[in-house]
C-alpha positions in Angstrom: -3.2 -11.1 5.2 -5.6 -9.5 2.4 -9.5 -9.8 2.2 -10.7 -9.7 -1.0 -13.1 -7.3 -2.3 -16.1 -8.5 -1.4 -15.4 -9.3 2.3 -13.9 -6.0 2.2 -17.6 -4.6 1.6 -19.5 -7.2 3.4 -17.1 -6.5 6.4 -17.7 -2.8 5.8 -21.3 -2.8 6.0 -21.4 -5.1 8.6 -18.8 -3.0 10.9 -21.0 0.4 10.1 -24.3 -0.8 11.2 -22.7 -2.5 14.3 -21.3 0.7 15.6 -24.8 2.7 14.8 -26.8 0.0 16.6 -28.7 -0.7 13.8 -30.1 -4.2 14.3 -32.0 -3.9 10.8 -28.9 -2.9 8.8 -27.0 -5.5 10.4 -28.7 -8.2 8.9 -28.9 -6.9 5.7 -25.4 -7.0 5.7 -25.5 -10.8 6.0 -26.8 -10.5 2.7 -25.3 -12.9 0.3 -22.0 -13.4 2.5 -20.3 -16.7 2.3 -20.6 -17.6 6.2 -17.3 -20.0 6.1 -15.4 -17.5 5.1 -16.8 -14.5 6.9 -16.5 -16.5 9.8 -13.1 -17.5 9.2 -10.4 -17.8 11.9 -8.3 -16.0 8.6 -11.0 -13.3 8.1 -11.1 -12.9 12.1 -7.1 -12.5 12.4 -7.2 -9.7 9.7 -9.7 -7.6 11.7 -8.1 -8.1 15.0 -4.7 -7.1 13.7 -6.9 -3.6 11.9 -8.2 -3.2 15.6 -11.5 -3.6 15.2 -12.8 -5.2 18.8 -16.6 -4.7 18.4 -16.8 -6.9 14.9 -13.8 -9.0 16.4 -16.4 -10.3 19.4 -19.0 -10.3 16.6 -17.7 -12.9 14.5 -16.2 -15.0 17.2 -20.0 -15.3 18.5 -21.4 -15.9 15.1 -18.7 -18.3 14.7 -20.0 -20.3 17.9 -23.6 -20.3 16.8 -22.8 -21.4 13.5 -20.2 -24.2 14.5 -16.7 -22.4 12.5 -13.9 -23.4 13.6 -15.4 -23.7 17.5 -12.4 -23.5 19.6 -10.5 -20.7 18.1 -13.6 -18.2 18.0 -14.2 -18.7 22.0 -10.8 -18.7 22.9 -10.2 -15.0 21.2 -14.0 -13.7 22.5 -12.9 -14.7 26.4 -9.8 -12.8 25.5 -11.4 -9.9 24.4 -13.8 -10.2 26.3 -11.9 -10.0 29.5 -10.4 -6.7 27.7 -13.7 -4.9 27.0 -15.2 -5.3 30.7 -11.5 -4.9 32.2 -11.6 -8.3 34.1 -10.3 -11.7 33.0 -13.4 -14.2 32.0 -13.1 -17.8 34.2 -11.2 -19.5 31.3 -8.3 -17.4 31.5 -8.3 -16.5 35.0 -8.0 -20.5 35.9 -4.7 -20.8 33.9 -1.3 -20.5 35.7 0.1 -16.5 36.6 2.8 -17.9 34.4 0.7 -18.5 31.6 1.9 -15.7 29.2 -1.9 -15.6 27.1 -2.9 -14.5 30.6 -0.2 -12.2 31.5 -0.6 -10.6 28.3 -4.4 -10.1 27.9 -4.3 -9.3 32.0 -1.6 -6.2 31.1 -4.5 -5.0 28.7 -7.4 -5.6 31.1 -5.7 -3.5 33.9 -4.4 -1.0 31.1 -0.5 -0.8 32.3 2.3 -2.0 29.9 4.2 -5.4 30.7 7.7 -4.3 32.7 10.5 -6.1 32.2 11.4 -6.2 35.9 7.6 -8.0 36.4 8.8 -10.9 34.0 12.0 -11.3 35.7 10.5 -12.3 38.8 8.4 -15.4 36.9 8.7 -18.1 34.4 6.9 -17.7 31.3 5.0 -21.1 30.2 3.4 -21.7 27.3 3.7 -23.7 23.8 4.5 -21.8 20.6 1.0 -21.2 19.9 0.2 -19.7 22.9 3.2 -17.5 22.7 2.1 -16.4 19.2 -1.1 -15.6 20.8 0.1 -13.4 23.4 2.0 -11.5 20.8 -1.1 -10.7 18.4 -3.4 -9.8 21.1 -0.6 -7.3 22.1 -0.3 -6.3 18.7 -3.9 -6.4 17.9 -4.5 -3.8 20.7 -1.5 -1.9 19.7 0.5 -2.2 22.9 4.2 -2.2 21.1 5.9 -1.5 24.8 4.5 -4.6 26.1 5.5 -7.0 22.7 8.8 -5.6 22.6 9.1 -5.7 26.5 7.5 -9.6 26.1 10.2 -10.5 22.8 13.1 -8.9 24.6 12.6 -11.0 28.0 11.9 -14.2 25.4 15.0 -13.1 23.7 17.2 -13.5 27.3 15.7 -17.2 27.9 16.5 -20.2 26.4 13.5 -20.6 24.2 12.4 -23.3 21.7 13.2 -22.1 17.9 9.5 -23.2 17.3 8.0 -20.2 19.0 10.5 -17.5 17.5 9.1 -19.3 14.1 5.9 -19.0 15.2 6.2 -15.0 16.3 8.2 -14.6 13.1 5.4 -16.1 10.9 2.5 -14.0 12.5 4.5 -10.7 12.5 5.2 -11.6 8.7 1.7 -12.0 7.6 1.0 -8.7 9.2 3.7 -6.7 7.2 0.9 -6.0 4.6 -1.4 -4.6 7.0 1.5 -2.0 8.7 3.3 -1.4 5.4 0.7 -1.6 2.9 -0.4 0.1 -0.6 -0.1 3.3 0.1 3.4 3.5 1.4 2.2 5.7 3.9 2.9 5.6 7.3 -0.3 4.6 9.7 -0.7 6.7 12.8 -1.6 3.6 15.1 1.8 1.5 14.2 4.7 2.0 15.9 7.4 1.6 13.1 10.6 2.1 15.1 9.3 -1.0 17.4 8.1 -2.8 14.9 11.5 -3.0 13.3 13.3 -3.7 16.6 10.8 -6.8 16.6 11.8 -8.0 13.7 15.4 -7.7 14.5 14.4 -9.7 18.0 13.0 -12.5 15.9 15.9 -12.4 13.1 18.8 -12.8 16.1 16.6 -15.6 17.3 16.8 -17.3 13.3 20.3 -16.2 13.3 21.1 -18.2 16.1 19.5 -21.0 14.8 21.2 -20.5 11.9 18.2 -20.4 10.0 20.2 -18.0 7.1 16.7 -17.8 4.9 14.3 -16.6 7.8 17.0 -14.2 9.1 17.6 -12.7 5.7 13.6 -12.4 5.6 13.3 -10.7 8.9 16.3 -8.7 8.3 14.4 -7.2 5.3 11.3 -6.6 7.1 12.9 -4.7 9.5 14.3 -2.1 7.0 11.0 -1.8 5.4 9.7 -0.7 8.9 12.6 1.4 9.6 12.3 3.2 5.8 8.6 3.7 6.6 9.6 5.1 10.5 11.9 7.9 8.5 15.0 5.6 9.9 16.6 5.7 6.4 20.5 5.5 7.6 19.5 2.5 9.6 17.5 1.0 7.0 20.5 1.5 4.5 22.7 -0.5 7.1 20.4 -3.6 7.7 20.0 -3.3 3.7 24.3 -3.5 2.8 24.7 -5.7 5.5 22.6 -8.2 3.5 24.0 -7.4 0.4 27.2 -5.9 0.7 28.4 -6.7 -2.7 25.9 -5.1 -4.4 24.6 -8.4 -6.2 20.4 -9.0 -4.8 18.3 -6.8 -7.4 15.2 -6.5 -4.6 17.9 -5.0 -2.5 19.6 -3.0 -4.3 15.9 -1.6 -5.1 15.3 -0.8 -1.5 18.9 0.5 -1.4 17.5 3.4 -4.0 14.2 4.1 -2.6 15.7 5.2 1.1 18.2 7.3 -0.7 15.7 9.0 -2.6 13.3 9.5 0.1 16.7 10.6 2.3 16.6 13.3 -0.6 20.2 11.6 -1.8 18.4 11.6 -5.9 21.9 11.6 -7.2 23.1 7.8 -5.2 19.6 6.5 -5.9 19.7 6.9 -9.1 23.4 5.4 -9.3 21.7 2.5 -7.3 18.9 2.2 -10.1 21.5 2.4 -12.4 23.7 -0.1 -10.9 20.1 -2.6 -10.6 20.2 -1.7 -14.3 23.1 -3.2 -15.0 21.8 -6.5 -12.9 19.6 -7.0 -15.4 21.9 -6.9 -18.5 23.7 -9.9 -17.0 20.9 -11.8 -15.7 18.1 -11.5 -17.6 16.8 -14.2 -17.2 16.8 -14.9 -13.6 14.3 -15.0 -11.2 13.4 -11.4 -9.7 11.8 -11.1 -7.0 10.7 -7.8 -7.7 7.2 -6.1 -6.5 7.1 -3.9 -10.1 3.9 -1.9 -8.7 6.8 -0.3 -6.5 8.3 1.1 -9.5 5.0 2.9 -10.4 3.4 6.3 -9.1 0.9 6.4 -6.8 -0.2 3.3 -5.3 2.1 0.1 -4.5 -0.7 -2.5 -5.8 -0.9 -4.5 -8.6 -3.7 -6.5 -7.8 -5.8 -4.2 -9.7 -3.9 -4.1 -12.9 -2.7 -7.7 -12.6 -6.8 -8.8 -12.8 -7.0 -6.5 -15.4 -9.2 -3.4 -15.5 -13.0 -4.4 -15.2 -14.6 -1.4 -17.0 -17.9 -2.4 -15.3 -16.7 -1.9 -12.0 -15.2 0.9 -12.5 -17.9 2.5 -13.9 -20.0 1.6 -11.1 -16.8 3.2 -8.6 -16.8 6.4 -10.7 -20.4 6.6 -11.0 -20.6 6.4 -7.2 -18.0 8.7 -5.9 -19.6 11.3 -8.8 -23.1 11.0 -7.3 -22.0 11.6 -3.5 -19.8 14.5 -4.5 -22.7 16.3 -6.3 -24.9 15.9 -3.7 -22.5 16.7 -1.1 -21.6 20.1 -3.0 -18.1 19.1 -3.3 -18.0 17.8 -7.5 -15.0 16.1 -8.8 -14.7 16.4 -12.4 -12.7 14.1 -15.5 -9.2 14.0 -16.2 -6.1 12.3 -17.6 -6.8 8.7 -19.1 -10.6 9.0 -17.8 -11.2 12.2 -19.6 -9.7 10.8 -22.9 -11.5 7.8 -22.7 -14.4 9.8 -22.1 -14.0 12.5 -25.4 -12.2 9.9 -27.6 -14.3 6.9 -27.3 -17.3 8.2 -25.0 -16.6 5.2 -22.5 -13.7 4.1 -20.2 -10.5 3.0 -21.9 -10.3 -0.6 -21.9 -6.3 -0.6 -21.5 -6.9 2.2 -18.7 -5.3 1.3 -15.2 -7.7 2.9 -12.7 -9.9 5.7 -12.3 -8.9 9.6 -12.8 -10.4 12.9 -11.4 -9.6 16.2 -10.1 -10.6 18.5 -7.8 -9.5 22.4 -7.9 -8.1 23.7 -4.7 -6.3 22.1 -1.5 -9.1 23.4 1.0 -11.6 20.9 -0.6 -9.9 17.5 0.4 -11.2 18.1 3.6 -15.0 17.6 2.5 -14.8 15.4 -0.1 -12.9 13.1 1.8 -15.4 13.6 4.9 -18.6 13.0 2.8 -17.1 10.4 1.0 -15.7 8.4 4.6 -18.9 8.8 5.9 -20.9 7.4 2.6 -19.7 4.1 4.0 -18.7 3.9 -0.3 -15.3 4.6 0.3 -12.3 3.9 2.2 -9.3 6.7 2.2 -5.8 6.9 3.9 -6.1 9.9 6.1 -2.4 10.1 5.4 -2.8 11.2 2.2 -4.1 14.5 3.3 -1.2 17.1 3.7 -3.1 20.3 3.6 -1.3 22.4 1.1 1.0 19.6 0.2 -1.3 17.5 -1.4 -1.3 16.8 -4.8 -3.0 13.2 -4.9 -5.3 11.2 -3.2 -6.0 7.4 -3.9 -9.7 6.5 -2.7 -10.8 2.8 -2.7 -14.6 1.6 -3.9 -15.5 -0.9 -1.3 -18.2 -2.7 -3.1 -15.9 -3.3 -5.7 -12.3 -3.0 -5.1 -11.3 -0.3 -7.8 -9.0 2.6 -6.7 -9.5 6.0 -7.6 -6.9 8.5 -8.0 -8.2 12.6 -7.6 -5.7 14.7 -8.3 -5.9 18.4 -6.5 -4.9 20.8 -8.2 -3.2 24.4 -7.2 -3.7 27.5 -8.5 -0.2 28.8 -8.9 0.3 32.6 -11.5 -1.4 31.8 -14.5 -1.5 27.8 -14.2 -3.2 24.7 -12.0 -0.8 22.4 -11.1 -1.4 18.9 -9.9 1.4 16.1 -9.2 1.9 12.6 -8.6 3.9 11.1 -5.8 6.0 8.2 -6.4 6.4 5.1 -4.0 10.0 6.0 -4.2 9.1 9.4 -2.1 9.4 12.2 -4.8 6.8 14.0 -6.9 6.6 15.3 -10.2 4.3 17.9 -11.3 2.3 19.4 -13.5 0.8 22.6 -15.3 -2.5 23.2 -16.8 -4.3 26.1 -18.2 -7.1 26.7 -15.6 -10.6 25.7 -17.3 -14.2 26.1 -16.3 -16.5 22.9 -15.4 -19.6 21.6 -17.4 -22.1 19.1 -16.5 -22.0 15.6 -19.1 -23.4 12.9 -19.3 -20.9 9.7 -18.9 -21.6 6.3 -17.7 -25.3 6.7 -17.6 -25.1 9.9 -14.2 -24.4 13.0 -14.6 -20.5 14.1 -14.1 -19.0 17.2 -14.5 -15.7 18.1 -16.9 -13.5 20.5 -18.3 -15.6 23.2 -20.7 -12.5 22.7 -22.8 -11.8 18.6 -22.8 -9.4 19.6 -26.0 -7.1 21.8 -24.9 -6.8 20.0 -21.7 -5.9 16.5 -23.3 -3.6 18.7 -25.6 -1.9 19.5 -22.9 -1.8 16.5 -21.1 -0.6 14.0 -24.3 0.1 16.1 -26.9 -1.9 14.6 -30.0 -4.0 12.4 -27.9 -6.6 12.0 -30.9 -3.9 8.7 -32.4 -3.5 6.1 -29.3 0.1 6.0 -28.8 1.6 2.5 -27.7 5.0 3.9 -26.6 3.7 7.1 -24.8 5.2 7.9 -21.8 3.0 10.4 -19.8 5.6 11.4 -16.7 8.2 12.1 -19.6 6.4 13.0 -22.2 3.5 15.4 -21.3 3.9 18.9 -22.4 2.6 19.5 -19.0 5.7 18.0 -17.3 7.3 20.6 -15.3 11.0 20.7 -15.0 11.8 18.3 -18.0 15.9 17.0 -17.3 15.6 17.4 -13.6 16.9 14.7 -11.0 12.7 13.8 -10.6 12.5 13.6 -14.2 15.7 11.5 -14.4 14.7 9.0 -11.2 10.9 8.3 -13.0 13.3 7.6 -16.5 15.1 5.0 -14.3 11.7 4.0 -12.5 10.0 3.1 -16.3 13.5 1.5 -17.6 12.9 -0.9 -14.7 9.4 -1.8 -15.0 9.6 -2.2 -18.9 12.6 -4.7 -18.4 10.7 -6.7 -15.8 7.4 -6.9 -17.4 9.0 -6.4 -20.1 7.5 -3.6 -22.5 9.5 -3.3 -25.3 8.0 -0.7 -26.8 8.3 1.6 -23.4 11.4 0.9 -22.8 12.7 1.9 -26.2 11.2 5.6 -26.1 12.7 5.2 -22.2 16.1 5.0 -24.1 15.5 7.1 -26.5 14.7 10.3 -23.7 18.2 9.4 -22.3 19.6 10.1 -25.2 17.9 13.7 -25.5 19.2 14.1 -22.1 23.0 13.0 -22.5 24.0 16.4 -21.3 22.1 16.6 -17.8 22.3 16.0 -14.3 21.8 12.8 -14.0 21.9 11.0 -17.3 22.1 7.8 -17.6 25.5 6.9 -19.2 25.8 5.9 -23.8 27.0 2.3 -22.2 23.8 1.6 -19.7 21.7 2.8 -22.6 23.6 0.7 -25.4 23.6 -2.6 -23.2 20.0 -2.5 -22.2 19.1 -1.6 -26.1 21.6 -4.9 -26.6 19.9 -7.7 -24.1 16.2 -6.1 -24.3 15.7 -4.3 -27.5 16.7 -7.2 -29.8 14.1 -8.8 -32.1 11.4 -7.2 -30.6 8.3 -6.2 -32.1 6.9 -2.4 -30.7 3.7 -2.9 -32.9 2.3 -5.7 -30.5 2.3 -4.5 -27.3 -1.1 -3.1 -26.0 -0.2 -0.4 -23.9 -2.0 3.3 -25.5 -2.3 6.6 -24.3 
């Protein structure tokens, strides 16, 4: 499940002027939206599952009036219908008190949870699809008692392996929607169910002995149990399906609960030991998300497309205009401030958007003014009070991400940080500057007094692009060069250049673990000698397109 940019806006707009009753607005958002799509039963699914019930009875009348996909789009407005006024419409109060659509969306109307001594007393009827049904309309209204009350009776009966498959499939496409980008935990998800749900459904394939869907669900569920703070469990459902030590994606998982268990030293033996993997099969197929490996956000969509320097000047140009004007300016840094003094324009090569902000009391009304722009969409789990360091804000109308760094005033210094997917943060240290109003981009924006010295800082001789730079390790603002952070991101980088690969990266990786033979953490002469062996071979640093 994943909308696309532009239904991301249109659906935006569209939701906004629906909840302020603003008939005009609401057909301006119509505006040059491909109806068929808008109107989609896929499009519809995703904003159920987000929980939107106003647009959700929206669409499914539009859909009606405009003949898409008929059926479907009545049969979820009766159900949500019945929800809304708290009393089943005719359609689903004629079907059978067996019918388990009917039980389910009834359990919603009259607000009380499905018991498993009620289902005990009846038969359940209905086909696979109408099972599948009555679990996303449970799961669309978040109601995880009732699914898991609803999968665990199912689970005691002697049900058809087609509607397992079916609930396995729609809880599958939802994944992205309860674990997604941000790696953040959403307040509205139940994790710890959501993981027993999976295991439900991956007994059910196991029974079936249906080894590839099992394996699948099994997976799932350890992602949901990592992101519910369950890292012991998640590390058993994880060596149960790879007890040897032998699945690369595992073994990756393996790593990121043990560092975000705090166990740095194991998961960087675990990286280590998916190091290795690599050596002796190069070149076999890895099903490896390397966004993962990366700080910051988990999504590669963005850099996969490539960076559009158009859109993201229209994204910074937006965010810097509503922060002016709400009193709360962001100003230039990292790659964006270098693109800006070094070539007076956005880097080409760049990966997203970069700004700062001083002080951890300001998220709070940047954020607001930004949410309520309608411009912007944020992760209220990124704001930690004094614990935040970054923030990733998404541009609706065109789908860039940017990233504002907060930083602290700490003695003499600002320090900022980035956290890692993996669920550590490294930091950094700046020589507090003054701000100054510039011209970039065609708006006004504000930056450092002092751009030098802060790119100094940040990459050293920063006037040369560097191909091989390696900001995390590199900076001179890095704190606590040689710790176990420092050594996890060296591990985080080996793994991403080998994938990708990025020759040229991976070789200054190596050479850093040489420098740091002596620490905590180092990555052994032999790992460093056989991944300069299989990777480093023939390789040419000089044409890989990958500056600082």
């Amino acid at each position: 499940m994943q909308l696309s940019a532009e239904m991301h806006h249109a659906l935006a707009r569209i939701n906004t002027a629906l909840l302020n009753g603003n008939e005009d607005q609401l057909a301006l958002a119509f505006d040059g939206v491909d109806l068929q799509k808008l109107l989609s039963q896929e499009t519809i699914a995703i904003v159920r599952a987000l929980g939107k019930a106003p647009l959700t009875m929206l669409l499914c009348t539009l859909a009606q009036h405009n003949d898409v996909e008929v059926e479907r789009a009545r049969h979820w407005l009766a159900c949500y219908q019945s929800i809304a006024r708290q009393q089943l419409e005719p359609e689903l109060a004629q079907l059978s008190r067996q019918h388990v659509l009917r039980l389910a969306v009834e359990a919603l109307t009259l607000r009380q949870p499905l018991q498993m001594a009620q289902l005990q007393k009846i038969k359940l009827k209905g086909s696979a699809q109408v099972w599948q049904d009555a679990v996303e309309v449970l799961l669309d209204h978040k109601d995880w008692a009732s699914t898991l009350t609803l999968l665990g009776h199912l689970g005691k009966q002697a049900a058809e392996t087609e509607i397992w498959l079916q609930i396995s499939r729609c809880l599958s496409r939802r994944h992205r929607l309860y674990v997604d980008e941000t790696g953040q935990p959403q307040a509205e998800v139940n994790y710890a169910t959501l993981a027993r749900l999976y295991g439900l459904c991956a007994d059910a394939a196991r029974h079936a002995r249906i080894t590839a869907v099992y394996r699948a669900l099994t997976q799932l569920a350890a992602s949901a149990l990592e992101i519910a703070g369950e890292y012991e469990l998640a590390l058993q459902r994880l060596r149960g399906l790879d007890p040897k030590a032998q699945k690369l994606n595992i073994q990756l998982d393996v790593a990121r609960c043990q560092c975000k268990a705090g166990q740095y030293l194991q998961s960087i033996e675990s990286l280590d030991k998916a190091l290795w993997m690599l050596t002796e099969q190069k070149n076999a197929e890895q099903e490896v998300n390397t966004a993962l490996l990366e700080s910051g956000r988990a999504d590669s969509a963005q850099s996969e497309k490539g960076f559009d320097v158009n859109k993201a000047s229209r994204a910074l140009s937006d965010l810097s205009r509503m922060a002016i004007e709400k009193g709360t300016p962001v100003f230039l840094v990292s790659g964006t401030l270098l693109g800006y003094v070094r070539e007076g324009q956005l880097l080409s090569h760049d990966k997203d958007i970069d700004v700062g902000i001083v002080g951890w009391e300001n998220q709070y009304a940047l954020c607001m003014a930004l949410q309520e722009s309608g411009l912007f969409t944020i992760s209220a789990q990124f704001l930690k009070g004094q614990e935040t360091f970054y923030i990733p804000i998404r541009h609706n109308a065109t789908g860039m991400w940017i990233d504002v760094f907060v930083y602290h005033p700490q003695g003499e210094k600002w320090v900022t940080g980035v956290d890692f997917f993996f669920g550590y943060r490294q930091t950094f240290a700046f020589t507090p500057f003054e701000l100054q109003d510039i011209e970039f981009l065609g708006v006004t924006m504000k930056a450092p007094v002092n751009p030098e010295l802060n790119l100094t800082e940040n990459y050293g001789n920063w006037r040369v692009p560097d191909a091989a730079y390696l900001s995390h390790l590199e900076s001179p603002s890095t704190m606590n060069k040689g710790d176990l952070s420092y050594m996890l991101t060296a591990r985080l980088l080996a793994l991403s250049a080998c994938l990708n690969p990025k020759p040229v990266k991976l070789r200054k990786v190596l050479t850093l673990m040489r420098e740091y033979q002596d620490a905590v953490g180092a990555m052994s002469p032999e790992l460093v000698a056989r991944l300069s062996q299989i990777f480093l071979i023939n390789t040419k640093p000089e044409t890989e397109l990958c500056y600082a």
